[in-house]
N, CA, C and O atoms as a GROMACS GRO file, in nm:
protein
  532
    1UNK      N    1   5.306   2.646   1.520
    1UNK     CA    2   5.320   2.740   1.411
    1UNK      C    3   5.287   2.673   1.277
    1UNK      O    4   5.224   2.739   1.194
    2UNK      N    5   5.320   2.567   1.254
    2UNK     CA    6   5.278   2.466   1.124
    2UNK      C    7   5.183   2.416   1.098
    2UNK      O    8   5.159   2.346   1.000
    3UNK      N    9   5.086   2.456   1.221
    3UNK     CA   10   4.939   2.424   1.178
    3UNK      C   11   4.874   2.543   1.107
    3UNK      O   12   4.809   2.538   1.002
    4UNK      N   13   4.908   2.670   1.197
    4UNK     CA   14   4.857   2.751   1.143
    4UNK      C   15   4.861   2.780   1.013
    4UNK      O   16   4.760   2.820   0.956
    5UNK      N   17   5.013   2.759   0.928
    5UNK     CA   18   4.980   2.747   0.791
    5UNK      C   19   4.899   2.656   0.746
    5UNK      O   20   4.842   2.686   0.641
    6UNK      N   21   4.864   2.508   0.813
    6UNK     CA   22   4.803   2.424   0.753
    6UNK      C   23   4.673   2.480   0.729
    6UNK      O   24   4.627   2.459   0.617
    7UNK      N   25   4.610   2.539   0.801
    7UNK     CA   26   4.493   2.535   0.824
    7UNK      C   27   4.494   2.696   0.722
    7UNK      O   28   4.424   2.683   0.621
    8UNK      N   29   4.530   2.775   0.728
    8UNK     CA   30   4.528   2.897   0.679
    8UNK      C   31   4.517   2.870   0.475
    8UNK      O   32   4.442   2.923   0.393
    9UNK      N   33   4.652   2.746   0.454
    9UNK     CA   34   4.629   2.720   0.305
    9UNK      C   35   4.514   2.631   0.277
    9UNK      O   36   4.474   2.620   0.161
   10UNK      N   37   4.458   2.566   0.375
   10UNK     CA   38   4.318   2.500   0.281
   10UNK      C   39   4.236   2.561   0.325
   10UNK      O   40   4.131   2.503   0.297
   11UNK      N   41   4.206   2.686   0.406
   11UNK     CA   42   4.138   2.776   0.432
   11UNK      C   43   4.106   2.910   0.290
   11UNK      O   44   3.998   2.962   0.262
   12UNK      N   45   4.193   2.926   0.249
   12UNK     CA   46   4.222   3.027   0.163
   12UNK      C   47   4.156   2.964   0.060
   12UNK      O   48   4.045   3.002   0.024
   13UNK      N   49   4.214   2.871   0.007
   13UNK     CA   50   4.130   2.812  -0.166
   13UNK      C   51   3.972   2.808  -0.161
   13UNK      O   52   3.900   2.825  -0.260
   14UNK      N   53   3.919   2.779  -0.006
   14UNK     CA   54   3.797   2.768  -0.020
   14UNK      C   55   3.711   2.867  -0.042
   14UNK      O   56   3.604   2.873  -0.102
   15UNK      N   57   3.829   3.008   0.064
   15UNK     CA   58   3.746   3.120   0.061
   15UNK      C   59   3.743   3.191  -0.054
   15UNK      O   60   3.640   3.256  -0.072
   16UNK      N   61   3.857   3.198  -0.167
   16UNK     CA   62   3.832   3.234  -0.313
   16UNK      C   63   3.755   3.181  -0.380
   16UNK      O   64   3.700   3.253  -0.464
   17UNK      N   65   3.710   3.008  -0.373
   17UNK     CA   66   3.587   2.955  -0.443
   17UNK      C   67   3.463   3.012  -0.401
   17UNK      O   68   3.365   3.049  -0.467
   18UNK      N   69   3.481   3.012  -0.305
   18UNK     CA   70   3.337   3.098  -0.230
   18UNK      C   71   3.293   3.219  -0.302
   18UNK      O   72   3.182   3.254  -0.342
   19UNK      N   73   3.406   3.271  -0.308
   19UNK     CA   74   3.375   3.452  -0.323
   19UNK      C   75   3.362   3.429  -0.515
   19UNK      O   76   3.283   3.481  -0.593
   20UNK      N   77   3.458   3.345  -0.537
   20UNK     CA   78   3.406   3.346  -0.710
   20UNK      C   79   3.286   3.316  -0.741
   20UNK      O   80   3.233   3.369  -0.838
   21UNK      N   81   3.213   3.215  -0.653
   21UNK     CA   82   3.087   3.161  -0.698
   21UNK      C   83   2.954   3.209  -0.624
   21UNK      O   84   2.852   3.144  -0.599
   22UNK      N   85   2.992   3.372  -0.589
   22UNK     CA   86   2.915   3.408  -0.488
   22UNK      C   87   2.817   3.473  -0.616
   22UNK      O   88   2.694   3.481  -0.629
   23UNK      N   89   2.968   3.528  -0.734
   23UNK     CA   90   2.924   3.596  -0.846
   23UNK      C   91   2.816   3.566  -0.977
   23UNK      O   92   2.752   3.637  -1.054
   24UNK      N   93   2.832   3.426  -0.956
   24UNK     CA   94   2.758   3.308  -1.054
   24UNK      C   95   2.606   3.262  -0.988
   24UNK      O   96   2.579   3.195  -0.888
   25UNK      N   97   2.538   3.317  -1.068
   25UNK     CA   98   2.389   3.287  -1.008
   25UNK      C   99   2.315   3.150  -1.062
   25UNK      O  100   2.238   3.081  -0.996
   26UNK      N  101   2.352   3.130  -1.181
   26UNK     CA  102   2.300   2.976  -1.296
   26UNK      C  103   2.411   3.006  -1.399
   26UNK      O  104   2.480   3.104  -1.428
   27UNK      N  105   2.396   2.859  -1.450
   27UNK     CA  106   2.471   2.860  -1.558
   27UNK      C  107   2.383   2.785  -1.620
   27UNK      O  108   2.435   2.774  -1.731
   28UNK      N  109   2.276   2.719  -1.623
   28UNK     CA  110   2.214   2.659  -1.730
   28UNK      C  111   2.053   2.792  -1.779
   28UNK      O  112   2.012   2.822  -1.891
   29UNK      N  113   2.000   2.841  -1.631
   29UNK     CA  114   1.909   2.872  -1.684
   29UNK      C  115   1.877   3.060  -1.677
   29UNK      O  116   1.905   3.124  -1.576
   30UNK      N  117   1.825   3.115  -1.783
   30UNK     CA  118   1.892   3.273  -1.806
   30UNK      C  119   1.730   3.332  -1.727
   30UNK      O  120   1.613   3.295  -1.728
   31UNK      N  121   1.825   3.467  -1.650
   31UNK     CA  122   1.706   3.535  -1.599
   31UNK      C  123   1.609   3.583  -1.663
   31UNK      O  124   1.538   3.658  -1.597
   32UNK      N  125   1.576   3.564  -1.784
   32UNK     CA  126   1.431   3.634  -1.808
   32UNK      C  127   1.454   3.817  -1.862
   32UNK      O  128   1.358   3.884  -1.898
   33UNK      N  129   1.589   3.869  -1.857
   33UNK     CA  130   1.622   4.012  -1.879
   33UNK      C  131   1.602   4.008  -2.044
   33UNK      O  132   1.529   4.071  -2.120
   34UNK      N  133   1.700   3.904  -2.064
   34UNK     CA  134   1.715   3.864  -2.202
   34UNK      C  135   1.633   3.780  -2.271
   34UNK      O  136   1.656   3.660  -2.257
   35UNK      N  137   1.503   3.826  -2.375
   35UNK     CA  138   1.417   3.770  -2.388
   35UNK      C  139   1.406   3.745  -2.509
   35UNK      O  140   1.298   3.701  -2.548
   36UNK      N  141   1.516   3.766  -2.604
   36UNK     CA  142   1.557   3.718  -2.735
   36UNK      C  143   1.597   3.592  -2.715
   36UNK      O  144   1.705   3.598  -2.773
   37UNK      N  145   1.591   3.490  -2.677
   37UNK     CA  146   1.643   3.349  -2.684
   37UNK      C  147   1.630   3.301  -2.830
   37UNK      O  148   1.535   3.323  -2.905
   38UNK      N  149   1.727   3.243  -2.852
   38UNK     CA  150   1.698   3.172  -2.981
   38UNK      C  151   1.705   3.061  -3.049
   38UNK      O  152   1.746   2.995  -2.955
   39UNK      N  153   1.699   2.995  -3.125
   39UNK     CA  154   1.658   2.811  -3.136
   39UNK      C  155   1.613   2.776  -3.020
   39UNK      O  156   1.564   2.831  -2.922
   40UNK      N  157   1.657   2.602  -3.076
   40UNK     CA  158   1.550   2.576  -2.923
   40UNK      C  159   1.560   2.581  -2.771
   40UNK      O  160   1.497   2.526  -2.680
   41UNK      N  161   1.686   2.689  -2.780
   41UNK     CA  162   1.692   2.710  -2.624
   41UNK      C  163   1.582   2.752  -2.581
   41UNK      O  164   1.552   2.732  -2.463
   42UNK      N  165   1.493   2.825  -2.674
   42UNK     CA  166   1.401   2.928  -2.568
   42UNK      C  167   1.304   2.847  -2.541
   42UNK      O  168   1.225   2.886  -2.455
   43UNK      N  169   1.276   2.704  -2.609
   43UNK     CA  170   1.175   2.618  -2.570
   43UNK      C  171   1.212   2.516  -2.461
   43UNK      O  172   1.129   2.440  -2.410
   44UNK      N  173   1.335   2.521  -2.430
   44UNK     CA  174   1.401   2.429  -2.351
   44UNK      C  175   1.409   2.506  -2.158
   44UNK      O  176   1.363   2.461  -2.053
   45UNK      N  177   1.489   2.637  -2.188
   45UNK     CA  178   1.461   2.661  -2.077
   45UNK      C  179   1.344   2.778  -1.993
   45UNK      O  180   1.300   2.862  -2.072
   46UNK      N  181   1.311   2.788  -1.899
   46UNK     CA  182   1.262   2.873  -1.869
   46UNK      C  183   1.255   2.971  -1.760
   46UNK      O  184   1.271   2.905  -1.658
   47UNK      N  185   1.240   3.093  -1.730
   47UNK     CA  186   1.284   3.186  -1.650
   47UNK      C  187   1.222   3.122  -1.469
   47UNK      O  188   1.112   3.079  -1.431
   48UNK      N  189   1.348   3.142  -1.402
   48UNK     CA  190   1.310   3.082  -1.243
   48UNK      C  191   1.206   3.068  -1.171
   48UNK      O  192   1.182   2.984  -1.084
   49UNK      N  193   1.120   3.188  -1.228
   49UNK     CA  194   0.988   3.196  -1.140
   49UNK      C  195   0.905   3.095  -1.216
   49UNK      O  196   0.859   2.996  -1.160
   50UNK      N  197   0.886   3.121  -1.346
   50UNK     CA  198   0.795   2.986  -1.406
   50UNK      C  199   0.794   2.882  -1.380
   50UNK      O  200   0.691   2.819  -1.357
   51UNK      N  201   0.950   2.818  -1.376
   51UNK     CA  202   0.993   2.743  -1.315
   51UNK      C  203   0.973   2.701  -1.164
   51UNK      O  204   0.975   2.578  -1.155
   52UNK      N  205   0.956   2.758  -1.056
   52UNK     CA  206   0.910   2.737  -0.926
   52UNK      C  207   0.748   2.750  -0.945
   52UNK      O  208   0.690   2.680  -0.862
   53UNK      N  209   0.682   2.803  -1.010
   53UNK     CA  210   0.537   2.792  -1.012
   53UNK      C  211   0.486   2.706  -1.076
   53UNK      O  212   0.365   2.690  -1.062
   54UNK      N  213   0.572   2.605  -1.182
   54UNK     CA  214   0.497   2.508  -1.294
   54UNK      C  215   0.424   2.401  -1.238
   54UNK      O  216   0.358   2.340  -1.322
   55UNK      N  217   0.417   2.366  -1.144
   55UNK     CA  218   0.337   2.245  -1.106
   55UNK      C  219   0.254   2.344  -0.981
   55UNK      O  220   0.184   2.254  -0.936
   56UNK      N  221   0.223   2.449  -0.910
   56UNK     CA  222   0.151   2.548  -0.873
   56UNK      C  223   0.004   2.597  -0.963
   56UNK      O  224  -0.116   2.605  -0.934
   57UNK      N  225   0.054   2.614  -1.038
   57UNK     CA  226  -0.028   2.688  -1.165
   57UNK      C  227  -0.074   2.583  -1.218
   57UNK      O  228  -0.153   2.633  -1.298
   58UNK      N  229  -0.082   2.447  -1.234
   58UNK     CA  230  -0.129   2.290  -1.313
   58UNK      C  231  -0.242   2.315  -1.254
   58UNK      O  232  -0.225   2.353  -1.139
   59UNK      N  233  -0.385   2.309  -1.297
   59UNK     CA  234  -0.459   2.321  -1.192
   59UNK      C  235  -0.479   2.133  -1.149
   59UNK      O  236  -0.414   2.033  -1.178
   60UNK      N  237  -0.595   2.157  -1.073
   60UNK     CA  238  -0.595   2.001  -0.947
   60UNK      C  239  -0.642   1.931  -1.081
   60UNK      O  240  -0.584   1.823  -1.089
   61UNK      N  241  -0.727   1.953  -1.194
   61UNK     CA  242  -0.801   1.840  -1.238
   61UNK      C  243  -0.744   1.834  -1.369
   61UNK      O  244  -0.793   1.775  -1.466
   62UNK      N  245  -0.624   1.905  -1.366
   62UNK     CA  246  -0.612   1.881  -1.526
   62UNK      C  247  -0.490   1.769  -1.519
   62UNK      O  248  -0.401   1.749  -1.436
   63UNK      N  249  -0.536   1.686  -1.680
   63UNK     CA  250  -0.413   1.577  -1.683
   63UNK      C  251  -0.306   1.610  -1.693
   63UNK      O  252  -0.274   1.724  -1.727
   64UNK      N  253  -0.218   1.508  -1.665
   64UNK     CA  254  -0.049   1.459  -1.630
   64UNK      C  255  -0.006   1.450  -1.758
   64UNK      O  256  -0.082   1.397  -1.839
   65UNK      N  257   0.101   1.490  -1.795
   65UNK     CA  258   0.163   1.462  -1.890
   65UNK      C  259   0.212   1.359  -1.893
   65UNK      O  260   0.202   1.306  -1.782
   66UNK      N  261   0.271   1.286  -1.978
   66UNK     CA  262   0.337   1.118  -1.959
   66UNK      C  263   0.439   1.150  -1.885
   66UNK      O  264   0.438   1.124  -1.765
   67UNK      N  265   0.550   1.213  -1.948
   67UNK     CA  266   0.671   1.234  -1.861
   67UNK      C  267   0.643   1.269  -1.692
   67UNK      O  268   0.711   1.208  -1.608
   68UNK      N  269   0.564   1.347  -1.659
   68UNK     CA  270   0.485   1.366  -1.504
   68UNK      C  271   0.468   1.235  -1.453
   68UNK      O  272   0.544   1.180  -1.374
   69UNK      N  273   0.349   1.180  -1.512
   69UNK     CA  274   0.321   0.992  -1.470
   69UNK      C  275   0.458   0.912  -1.508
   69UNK      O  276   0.425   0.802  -1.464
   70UNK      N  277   0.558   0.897  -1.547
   70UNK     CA  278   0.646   0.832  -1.572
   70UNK      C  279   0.717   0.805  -1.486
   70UNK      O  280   0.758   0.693  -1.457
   71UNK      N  281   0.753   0.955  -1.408
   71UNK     CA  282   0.882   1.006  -1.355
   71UNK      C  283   0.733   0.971  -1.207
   71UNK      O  284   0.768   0.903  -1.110
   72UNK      N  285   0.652   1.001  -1.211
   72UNK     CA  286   0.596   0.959  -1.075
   72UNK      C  287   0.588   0.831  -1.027
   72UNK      O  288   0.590   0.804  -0.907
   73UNK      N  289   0.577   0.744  -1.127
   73UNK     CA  290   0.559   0.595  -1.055
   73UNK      C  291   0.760   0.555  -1.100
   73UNK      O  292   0.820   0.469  -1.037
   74UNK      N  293   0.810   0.616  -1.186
   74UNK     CA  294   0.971   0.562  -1.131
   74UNK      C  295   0.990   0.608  -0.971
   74UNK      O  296   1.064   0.528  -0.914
   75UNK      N  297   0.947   0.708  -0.889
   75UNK     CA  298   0.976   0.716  -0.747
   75UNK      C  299   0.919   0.604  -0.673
   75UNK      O  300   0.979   0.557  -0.576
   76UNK      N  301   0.784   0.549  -0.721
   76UNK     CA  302   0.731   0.495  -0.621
   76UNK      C  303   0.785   0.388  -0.661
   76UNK      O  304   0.795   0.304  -0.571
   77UNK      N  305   0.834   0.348  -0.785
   77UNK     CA  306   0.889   0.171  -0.746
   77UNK      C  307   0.990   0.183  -0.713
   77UNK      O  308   1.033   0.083  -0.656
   78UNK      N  309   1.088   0.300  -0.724
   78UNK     CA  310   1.214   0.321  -0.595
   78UNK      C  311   1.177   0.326  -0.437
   78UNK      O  312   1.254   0.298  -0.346
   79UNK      N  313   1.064   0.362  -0.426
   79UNK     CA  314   1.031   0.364  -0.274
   79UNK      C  315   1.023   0.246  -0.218
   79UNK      O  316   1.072   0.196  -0.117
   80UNK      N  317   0.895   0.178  -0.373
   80UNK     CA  318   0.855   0.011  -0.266
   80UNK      C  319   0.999  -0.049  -0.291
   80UNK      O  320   1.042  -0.084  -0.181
   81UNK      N  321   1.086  -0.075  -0.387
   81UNK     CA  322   1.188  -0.125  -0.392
   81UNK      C  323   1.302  -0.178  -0.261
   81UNK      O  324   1.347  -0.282  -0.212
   82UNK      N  325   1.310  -0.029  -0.245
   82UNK     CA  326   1.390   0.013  -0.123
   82UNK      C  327   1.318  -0.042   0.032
   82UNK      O  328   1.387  -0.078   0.128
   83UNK      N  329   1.157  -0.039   0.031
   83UNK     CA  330   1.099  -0.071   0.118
   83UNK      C  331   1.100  -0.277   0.117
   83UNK      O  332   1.119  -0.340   0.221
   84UNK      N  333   1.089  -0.310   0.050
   84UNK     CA  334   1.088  -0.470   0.023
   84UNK      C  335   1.235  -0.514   0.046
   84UNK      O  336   1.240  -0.620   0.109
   85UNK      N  337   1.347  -0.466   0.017
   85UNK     CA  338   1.477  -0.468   0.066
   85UNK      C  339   1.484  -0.461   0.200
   85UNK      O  340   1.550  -0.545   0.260
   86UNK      N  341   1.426  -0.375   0.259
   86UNK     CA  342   1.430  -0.338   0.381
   86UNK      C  343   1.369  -0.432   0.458
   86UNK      O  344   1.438  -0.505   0.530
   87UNK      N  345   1.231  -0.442   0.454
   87UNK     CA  346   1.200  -0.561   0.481
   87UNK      C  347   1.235  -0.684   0.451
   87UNK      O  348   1.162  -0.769   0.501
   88UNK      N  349   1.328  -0.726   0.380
   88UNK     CA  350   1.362  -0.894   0.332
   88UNK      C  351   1.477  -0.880   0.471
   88UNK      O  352   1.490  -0.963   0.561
   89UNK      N  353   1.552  -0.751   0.457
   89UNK     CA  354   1.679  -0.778   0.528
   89UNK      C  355   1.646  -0.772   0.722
   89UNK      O  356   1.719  -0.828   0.804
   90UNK      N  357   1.584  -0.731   0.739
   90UNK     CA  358   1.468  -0.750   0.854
   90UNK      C  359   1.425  -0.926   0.879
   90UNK      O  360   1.467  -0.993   0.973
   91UNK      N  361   1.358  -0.962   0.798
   91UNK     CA  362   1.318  -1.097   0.801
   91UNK      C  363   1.447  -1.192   0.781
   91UNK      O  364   1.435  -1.314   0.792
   92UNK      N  365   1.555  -1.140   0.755
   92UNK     CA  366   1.643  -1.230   0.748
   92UNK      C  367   1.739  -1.246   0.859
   92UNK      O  368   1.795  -1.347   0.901
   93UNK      N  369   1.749  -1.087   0.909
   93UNK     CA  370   1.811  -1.074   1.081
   93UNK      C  371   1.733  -1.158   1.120
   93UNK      O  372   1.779  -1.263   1.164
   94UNK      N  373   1.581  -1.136   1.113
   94UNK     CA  374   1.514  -1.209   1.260
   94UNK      C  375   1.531  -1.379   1.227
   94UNK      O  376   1.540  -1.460   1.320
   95UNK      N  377   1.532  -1.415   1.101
   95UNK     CA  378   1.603  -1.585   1.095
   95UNK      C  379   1.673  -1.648   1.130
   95UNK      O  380   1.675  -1.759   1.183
   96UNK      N  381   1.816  -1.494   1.066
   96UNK     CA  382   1.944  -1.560   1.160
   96UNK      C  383   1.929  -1.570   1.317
   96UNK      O  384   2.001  -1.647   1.380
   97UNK      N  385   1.855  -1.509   1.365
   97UNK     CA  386   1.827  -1.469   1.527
   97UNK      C  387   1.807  -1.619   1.590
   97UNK      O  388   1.880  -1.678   1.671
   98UNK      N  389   1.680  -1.662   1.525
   98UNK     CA  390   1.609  -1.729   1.559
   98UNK      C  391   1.658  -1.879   1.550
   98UNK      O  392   1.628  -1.965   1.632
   99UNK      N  393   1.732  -1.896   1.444
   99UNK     CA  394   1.826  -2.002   1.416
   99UNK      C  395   1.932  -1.950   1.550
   99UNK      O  396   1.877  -1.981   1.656
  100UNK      N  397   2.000  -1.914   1.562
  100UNK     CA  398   2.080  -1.940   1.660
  100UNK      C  399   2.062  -1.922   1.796
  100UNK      O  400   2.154  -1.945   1.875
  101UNK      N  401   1.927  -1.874   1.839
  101UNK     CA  402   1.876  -1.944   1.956
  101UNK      C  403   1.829  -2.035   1.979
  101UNK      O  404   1.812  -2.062   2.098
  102UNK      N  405   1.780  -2.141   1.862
  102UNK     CA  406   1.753  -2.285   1.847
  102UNK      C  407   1.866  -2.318   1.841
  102UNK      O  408   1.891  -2.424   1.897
  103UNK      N  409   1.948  -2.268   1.793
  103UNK     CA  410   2.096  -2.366   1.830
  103UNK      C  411   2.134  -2.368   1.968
  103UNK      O  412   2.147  -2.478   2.022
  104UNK      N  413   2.155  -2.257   2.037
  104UNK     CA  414   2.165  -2.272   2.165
  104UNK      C  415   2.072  -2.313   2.262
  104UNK      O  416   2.108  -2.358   2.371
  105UNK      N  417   1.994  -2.304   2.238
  105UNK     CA  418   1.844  -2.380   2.321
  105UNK      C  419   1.869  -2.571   2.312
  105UNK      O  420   1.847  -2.644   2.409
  106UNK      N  421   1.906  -2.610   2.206
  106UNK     CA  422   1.908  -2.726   2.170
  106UNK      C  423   2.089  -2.813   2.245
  106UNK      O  424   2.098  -2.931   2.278
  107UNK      N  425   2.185  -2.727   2.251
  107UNK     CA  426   2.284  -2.702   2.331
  107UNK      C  427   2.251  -2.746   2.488
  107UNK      O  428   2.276  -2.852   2.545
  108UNK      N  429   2.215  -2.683   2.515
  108UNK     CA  430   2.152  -2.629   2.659
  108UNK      C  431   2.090  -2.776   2.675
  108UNK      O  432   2.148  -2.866   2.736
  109UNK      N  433   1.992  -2.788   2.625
  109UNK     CA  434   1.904  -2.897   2.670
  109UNK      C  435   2.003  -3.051   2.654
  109UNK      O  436   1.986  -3.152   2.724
  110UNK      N  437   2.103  -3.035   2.546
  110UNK     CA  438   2.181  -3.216   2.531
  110UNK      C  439   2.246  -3.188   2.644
  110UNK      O  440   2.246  -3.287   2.717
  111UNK      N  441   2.327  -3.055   2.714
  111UNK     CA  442   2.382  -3.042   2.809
  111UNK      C  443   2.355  -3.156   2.911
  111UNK      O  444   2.421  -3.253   2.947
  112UNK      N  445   2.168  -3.077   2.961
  112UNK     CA  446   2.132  -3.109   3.107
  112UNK      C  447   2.100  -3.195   3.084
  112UNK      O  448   2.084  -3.253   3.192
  113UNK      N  449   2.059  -3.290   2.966
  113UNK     CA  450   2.055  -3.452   2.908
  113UNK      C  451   2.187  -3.515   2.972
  113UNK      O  452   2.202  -3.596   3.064
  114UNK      N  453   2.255  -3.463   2.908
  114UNK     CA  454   2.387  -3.562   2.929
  114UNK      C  455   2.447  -3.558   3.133
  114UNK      O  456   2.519  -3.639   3.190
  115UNK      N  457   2.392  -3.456   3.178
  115UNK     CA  458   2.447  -3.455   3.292
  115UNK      C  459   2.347  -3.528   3.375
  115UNK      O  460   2.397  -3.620   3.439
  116UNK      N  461   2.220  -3.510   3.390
  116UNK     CA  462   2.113  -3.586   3.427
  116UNK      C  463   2.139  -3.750   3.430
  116UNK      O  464   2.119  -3.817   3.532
  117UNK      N  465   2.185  -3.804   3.311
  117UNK     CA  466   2.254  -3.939   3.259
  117UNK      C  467   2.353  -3.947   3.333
  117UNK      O  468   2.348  -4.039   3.415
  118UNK      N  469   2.463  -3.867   3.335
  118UNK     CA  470   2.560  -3.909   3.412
  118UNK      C  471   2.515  -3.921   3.570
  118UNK      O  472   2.525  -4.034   3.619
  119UNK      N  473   2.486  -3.856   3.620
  119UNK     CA  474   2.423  -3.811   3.773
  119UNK      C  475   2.321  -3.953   3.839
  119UNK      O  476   2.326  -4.012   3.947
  120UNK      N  477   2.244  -3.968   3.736
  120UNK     CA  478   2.195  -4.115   3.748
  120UNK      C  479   2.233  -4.235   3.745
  120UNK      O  480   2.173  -4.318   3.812
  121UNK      N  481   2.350  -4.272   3.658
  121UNK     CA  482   2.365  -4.407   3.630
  121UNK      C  483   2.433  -4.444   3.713
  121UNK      O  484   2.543  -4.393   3.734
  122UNK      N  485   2.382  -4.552   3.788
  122UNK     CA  486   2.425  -4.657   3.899
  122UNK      C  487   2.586  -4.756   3.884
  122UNK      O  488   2.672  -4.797   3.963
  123UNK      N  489   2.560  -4.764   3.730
  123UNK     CA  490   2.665  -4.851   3.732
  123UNK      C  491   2.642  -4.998   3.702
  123UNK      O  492   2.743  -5.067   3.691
  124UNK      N  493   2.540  -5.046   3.691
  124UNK     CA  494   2.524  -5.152   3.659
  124UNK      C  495   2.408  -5.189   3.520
  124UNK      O  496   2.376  -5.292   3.460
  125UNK      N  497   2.385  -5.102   3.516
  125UNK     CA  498   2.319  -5.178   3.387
  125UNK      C  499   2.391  -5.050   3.232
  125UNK      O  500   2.439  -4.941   3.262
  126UNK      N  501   2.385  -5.080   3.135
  126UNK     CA  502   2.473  -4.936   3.014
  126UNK      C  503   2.365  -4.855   3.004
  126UNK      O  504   2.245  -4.882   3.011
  127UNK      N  505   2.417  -4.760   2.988
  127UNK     CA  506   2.395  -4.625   2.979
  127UNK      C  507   2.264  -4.567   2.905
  127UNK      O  508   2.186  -4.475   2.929
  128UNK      N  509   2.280  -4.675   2.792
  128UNK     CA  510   2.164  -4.667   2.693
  128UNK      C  511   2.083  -4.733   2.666
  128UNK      O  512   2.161  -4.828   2.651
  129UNK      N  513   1.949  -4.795   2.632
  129UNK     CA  514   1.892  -4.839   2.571
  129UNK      C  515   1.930  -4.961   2.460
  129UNK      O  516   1.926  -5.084   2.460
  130UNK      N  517   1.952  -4.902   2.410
  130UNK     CA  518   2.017  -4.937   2.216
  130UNK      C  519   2.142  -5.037   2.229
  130UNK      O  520   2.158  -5.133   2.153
  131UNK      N  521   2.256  -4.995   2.367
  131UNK     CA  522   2.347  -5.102   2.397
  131UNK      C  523   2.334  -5.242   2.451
  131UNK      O  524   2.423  -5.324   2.474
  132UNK      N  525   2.181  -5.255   2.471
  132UNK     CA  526   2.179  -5.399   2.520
  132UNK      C  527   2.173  -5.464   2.383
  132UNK      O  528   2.156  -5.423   2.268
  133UNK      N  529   2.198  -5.605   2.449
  133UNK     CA  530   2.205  -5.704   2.323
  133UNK      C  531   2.068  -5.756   2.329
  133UNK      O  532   2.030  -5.839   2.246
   0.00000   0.00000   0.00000
C-alpha cells in the first residue's frame, strides 16, 4: 500500500509539469502573429520557419559569414581534439599491454633458466661462471 503512494506522489508533479508545459510553445522566440516587434528584438529574433530554412535558402555558392566559418572549424577542432585523445588513450592501453607481457614473458623465461640450472648441476663444479676464482 506505501508504494502505491510512493509512486502515485512523484507521479503526479510530473504529470502537472507536463500538462503546464504542454501550454508553452517558446519562450524566447515569437510566432510571427505579432509583427510589431520592437528595438532590437526584431533584429535579433526570428519567426520558426525562417529559422528552420536559414541555411536551406543560403544558396551552395554564396559566402560564409565569419560567425558560420568560426563556429564551423570550432566543431572540427572539437572533433579532431576528441579524436587525438582517443587515439593517445588507445596507444597508451596498447603500451601498458605490451609492457606487461614483456614483463611476464621475461618472468617465464628466468623461470625455465633457473630450473634448467637447477636440473643440471651435478654438483661439482658452482653454479656459475663468475664464481670461479
Amino acid at each position: 500500500m506505501a508504494w502505491n503512494q510512493t509512486v502515485l506522489l512523484t507521479l503526479l508533479p510530473t504529470v502537472l509539469i507536463l500538462i503546464v508545459l504542454a501550454g508553452v510553445e517558446s519562450a524566447a522566440v515569437k510566432d510571427g502573429k505579432n509583427t510589431e516587434a520592437q528595438g532590437p528584438s526584431k533584429r535579433v529574433f526570428m519567426p520558426a520557419s525562417d529559422a528552420s530554412n536559414f541555411f536551406k535558402r543560403r544558396g551552395r555558392r554564396s559566402p560564409r559569414t565569419y560567425e558560420e566559418y568560426y563556429a564551423e572549424q570550432r566543431v572540427k577542432m572539437a572533433a579532431n581534439e576528441r579524436r587525438r585523445e582517443h587515439y593517445e588513450e588507445q596507444s597508451n592501453e596498447y603500451e601498458n599491454y605490451l609492457e606487461e607481457e614483456r614483463d611476464e614473458q621475461n618472468e617465464r623465461t628466468r623461470e625455465k633458466n633457473e630450473q634448467w640450472r637447477e636440473f643440471h648441476y651435478d654438483g661439482q663444479y658452482p653454479r656459475y661462471p663468475h664464481h670461479r676464482p
